[in-house]
N, C-alpha and C positions, 0 to 999 in steps of 0.2 A: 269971926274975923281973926278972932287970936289964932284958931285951929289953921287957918289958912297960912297964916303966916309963919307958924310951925313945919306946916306940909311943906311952903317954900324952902324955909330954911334947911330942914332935912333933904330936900332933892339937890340943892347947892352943895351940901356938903358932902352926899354922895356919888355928886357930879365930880367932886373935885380929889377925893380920895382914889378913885377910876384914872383921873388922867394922871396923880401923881403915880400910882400900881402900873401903867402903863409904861412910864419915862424909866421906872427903877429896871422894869422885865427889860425895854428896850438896851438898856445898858450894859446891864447881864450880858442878852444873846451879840450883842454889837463884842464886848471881852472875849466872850467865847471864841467868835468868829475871829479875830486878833490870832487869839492864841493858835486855833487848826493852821492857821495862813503860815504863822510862823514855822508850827513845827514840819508842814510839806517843805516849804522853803530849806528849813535843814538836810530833812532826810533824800531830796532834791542837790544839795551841794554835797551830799555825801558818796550820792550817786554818782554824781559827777566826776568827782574828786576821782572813786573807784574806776571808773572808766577810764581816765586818763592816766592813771597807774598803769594799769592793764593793757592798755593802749603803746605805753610807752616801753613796758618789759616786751611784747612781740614786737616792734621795731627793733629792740636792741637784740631778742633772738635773732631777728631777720641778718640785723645787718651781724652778727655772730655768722650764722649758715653763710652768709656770701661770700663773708671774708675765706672761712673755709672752697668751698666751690671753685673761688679763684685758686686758691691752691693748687687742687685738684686739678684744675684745666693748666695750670701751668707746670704743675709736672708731667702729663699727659704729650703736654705740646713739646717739654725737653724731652721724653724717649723720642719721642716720633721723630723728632731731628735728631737724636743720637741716630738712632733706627735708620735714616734716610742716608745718614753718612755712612755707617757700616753697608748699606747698600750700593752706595754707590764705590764705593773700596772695591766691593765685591766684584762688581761688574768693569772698575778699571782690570784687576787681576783675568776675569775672566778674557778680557779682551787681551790681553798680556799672552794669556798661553796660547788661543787660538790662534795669536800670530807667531808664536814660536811652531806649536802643532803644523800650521800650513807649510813652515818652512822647509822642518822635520818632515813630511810627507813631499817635497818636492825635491829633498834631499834625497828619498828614497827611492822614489822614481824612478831618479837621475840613476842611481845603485842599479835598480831594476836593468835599465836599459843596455848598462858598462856590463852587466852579464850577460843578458841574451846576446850581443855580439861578440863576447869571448864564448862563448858555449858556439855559436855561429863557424867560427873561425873554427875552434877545436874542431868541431864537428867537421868543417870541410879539407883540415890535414888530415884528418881521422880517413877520410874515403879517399885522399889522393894518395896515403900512405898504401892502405890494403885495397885500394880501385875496387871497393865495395860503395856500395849505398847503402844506409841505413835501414833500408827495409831487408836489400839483399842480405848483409848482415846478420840482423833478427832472423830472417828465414833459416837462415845455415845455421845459426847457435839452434835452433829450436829443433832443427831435423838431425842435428849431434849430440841434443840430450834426450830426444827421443828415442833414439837409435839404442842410446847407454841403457836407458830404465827402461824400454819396451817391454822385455821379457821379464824384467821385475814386478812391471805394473799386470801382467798377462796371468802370473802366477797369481799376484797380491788379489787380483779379481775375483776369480776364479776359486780360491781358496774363501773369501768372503760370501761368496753365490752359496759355496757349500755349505758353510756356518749357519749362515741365513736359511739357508732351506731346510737343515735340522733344527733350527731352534722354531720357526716359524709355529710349523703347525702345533709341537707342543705348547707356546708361551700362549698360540691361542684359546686351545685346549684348556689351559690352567684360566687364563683371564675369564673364559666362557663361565665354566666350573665354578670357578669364584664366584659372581658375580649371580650364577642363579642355586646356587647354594643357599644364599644371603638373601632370596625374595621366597617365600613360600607362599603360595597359597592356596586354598580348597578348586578341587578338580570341579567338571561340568554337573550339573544337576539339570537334566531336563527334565522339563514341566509344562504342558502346557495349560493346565487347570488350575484352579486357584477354592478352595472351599472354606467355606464360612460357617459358623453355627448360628442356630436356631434358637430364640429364645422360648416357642413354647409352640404349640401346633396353629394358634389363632393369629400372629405371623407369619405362618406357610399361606394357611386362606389367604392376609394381606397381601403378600405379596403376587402368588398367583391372580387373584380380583377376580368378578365379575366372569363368569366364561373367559375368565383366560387372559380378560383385557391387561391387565398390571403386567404381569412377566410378559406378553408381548410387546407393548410400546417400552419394556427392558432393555427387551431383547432389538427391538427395531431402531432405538437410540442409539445402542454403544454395539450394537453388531456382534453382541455375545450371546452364545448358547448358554440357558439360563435354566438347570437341571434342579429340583427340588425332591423328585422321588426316588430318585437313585440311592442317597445315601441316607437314613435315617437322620432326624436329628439335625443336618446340613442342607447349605443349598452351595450349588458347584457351579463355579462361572467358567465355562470351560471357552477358550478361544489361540489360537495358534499368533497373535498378535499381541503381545504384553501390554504396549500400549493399550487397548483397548480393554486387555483384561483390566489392568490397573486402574481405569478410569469407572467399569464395570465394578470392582469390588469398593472402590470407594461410594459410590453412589449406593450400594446395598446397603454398606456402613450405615451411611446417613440415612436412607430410608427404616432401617430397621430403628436406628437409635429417634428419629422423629416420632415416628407411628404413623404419621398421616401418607398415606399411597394409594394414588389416583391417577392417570395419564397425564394432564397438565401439571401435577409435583411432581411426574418422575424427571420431565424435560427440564424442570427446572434444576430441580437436584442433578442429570446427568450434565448441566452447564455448569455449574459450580462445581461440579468431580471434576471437568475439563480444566478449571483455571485452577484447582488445587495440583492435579498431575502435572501442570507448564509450570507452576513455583514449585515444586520437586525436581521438575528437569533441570532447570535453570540453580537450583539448589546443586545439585548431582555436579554439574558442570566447575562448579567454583572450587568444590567438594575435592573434586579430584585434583586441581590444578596447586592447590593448599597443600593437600599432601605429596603430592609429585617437587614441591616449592618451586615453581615457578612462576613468575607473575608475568603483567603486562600483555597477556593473550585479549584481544578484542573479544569482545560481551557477543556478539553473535556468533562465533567459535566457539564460547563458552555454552550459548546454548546449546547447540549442536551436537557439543561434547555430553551435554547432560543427557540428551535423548539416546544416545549410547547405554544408557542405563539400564535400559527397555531393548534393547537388539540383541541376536545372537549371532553369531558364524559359528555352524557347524557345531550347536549347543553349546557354544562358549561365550561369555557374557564380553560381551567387546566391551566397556568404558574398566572392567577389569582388568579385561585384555590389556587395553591401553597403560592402564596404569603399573602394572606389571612389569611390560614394556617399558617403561619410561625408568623403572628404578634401576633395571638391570643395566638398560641403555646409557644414565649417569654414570655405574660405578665401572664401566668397559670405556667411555670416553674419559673417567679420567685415568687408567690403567695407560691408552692409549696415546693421550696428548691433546683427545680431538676436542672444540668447543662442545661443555658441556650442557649449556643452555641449550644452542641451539639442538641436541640430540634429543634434552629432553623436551623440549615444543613438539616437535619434530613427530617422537614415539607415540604423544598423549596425544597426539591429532594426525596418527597416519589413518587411522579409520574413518575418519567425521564424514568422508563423503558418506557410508552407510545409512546417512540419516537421513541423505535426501536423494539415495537412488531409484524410490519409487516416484519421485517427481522429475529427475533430470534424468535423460538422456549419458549412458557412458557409463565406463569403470569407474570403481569408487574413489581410485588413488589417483585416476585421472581429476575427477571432479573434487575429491580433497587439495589437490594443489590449487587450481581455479580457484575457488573460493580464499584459500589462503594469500593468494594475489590478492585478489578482489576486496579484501579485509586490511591490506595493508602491512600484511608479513612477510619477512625478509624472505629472499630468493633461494637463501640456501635451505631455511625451512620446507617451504614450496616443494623445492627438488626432492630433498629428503624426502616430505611426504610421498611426490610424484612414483619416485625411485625405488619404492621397497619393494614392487613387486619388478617380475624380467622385463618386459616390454619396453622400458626406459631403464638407458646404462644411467651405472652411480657413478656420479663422478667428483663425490666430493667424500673425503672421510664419515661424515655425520651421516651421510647415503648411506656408507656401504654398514656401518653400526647399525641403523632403524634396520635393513635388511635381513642382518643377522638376527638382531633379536627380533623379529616378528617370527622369522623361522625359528629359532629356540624356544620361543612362549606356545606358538603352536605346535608343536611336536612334540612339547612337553604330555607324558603320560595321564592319560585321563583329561587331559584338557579342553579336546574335541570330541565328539558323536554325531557321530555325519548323518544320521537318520534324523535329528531334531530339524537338521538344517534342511533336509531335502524334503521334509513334511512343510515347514512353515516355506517354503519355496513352490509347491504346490497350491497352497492355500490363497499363496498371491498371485500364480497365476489364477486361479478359476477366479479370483475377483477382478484382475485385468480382462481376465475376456467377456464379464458378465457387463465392464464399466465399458466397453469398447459400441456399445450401443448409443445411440442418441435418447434423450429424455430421462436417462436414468442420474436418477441424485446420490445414493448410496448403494452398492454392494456390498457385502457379508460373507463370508464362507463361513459355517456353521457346523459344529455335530461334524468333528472330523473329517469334514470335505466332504461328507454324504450330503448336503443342502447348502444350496446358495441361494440368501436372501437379496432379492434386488427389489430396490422402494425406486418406484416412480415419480416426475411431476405430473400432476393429474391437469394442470394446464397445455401440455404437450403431447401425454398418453392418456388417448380415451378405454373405454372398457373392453371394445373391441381389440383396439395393439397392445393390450395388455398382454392377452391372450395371445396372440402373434406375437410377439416379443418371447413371453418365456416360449415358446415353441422353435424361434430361432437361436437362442440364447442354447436351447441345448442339442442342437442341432451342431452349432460352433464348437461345443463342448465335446462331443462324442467324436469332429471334427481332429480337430485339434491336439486334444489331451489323450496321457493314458491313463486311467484310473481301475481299481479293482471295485465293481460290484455296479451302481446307479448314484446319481446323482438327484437328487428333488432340487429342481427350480421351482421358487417361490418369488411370484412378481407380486409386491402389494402396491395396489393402489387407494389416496384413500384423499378426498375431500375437507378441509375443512373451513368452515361459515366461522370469521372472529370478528367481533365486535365491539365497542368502546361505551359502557354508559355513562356518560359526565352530568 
């Protein structure tokens, strides 16, 4: 019982030490929480306080910047009305004088008029005094100072005719002299072959191929005689057609520098020598016009002019020619007075039709003007070009300059070799009468005009009018032409099956 009453007593008193530990903790954390309240509440008014500082210096910046601004617009606002009044000052004056001005000019007038009727008057004592009329007048003073200076003026002519006609041809003579003194250049080198080296005998193989195949489809692309045994060591592209040779020795270039040559490379390679030789023309053309210094010639002129490069007259290199022309033709127009420009346009493009007489119809200098129209250049160019040869009078300075100097540059010594010209003049006819057939896509004259290769469309020519074909081709031939020795007609016809594997 005692123990029990023990066990009570201890649960009571550690009942009641629990609730006092409790009351004390509670009072603690209740202080604490006091205390956090308080100090946000400060640092809360301190915020505040800050803000409304801060708050109240940018109103007072603000209302600072206004007060300025107004400033600002209110001096702005005073020029503009100083400004409006000196304007309007201005414009009373202005109106000021233009009423003085109107008056002044009707005061003049009036002046004007109070003369022509005294001039009137005079004039009409004037004719009743000498019962002349004014024109009668003029006639007789003009027929009495005629009368006076006639034989003055008769000798003064006369004597000037003579001066002129002795100075004439010498100052021409000296301006000629001068002026092709001052251009030099290398005389004609005719050529119509072009040879290339070999790099070892197993390249001669390549090139020839196969029974023959390689230097044929060569030779049947670019229409050149394509020589390998002639000269040791070399292979000779011989053709009366520069262009073609040129186009021919670039494609050897590349085929030899590749290695790889088979009939489908050589076509290729002879398409790419094509577009290499048209950026050379077109090159050539700019080429000359830089040096000549003249600008502003239209870009198909300019082509035109390039292919010049590749032509001759008479074994003489015409875009030479031309340019030749052109310097001499400058330092005579400005000897002379004439526009220098236009002489020198004029000189470097009197030949260009050359370049496409085998396509049009006419004289070159006919068809050089034409075109020069046709492109857009002035008339006096045109003429010029027209004009240097006889058939068309010069009728303008810059005419009768290209004239002379085309005759000066050609008759320059060594300049010309009339057999170049009259062999590559051959050569185009036998390929004009070979092209003058139907079905035919390319002719050739080859191997010195001894053979004309003419290629067929095998869609149009079968195997039989092949053989009739070249049978009349040289029947035309023996027609027609003179030539020393025979001719070989060679009609190739040849099929071919192409195909796409995708």
């Amino acid at each position: 019982m005692i123990e029990i009453l023990a066990i009570a007593v201890g649960l009571l008193a550690g009942a009641g030490g629990t609730v006092a530990y409790s009351k004390v903790r509670q009072s603690g954390v209740k202080r604490k929480n006091e205390q956090t309240v308080a100090s946000a509440e400060k640092k809360a008014n301190d915020i505040v306080l800050k803000a409304q500082n801060k708050a109240m210096d940018i109103a007072e910046a603000a209302k600072k910047e206004e007060i300025l601004l107004r400033k600002e617009i209110k001096k702005t606002e005073d020029r503009l009305i100083d400004r409006e009044v000196t304007l309007d000052r201005k414009f009373d004056d202005l109106d000021t004088r233009t009423e003085k001005l109107r008056a002044q000019e009707d005061e003049i007038e009036k002046l004007k008029s109070e003369i022509r009727d005294i001039r009137m008057r005079q004039q009409e004592k004037l004719e009743k005094i000498s019962k002349l009329k004014k024109e009668e007048a003029a006639e007789k003073l003009m027929q009495m100072t005629e009368r006076d200076i006639r034989d003055d003026l008769v000798n003064l002519v006369g004597k000037l005719q003579a001066d002129a006609a002795e100075d004439a041809e010498e100052r021409a003579q000296t301006i000629l002299l001068t002026a092709m003194e001052r251009m030099s250049s290398e005389v004609t080198a005719e050529r119509t072959v072009t040879a290339l080296k070999l790099t070892d005998d197993e390249m001669k193989g390549r090139i020839i191929g196969k029974e023959g195949r390689n230097i044929q489809a060569i030779q049947r692309e670019t229409g050149v005689d394509v020589l390998v045994d002639d000269t040791p060591g070399m292979v000779v592209l011989s053709s009366f057609d520069p262009v073609r040779r040129q186009v021919a020795r670039v494609t050897m270039e590349m085929l030899m520098k590749d290695g790889r040559i088979h009939p489908g490379r050589i076509e290729e390679v002879v398409e790419k020598a094509r577009k290499q030789v048209d950026k050379d023309i077109k090159q050539a053309g700019e080429d000359a016009a830089r040096d000549v210094g003249v600008v502003g010639i239209p870009r198909e002129m300019l082509r035109l002019l390039g292919e010049l490069k590749f032509r001759t007259s008479y074994g003489q290199n015409v875009l030479k020619h031309s340019t030749e022309m052109a310097q001499i033709a400058g330092m005579i127009a400005d000897e002379i007075g004439a526009d220098i420009r236009t002489v020198k346009i004029a000189t470097l493009l009197h030949d260009v039709g050359k370049a496409v007489t085998h396509k049009v119809e006419g004289k070159h200098h006919h068809i050089g003007a034409e075109l020069a129209r046709k492109y857009g250049m002035k008339e006096e160019v045109a003429h010029a070009i027209e004009a240097h040869h006889d058939d068309v009078e010069a009728t303008t300075p810059e005419a009768l300059v290209v004239r002379v100097v085309d005759a000066a540059s050609a008759a320059r010594p060594g300049a010309r070799n009339i057999s170049a010209e009259n062999f590559g003049e051959r050569m185009r006819e036998l390929e004009n009468v070979a092209k003058g057939f139907k079905g035919i896509d390319k002719a050739y004259a080859i191997s010195a005009g001894r053979e004309v290769r003419v290629i067929v469309s095998p869609k149009s020519v079968d195997d039989l009018s092949a053989i009739k074909l070249a049978r009349d081709i040289a029947t035309k031939i023996e027609s027609t032409m003179q030539y020393p020795g025979t001719i070989k007609v060679n009609v190739i016809r040849e099929t071919r099956a192409i195909e796409f594997a995708k």
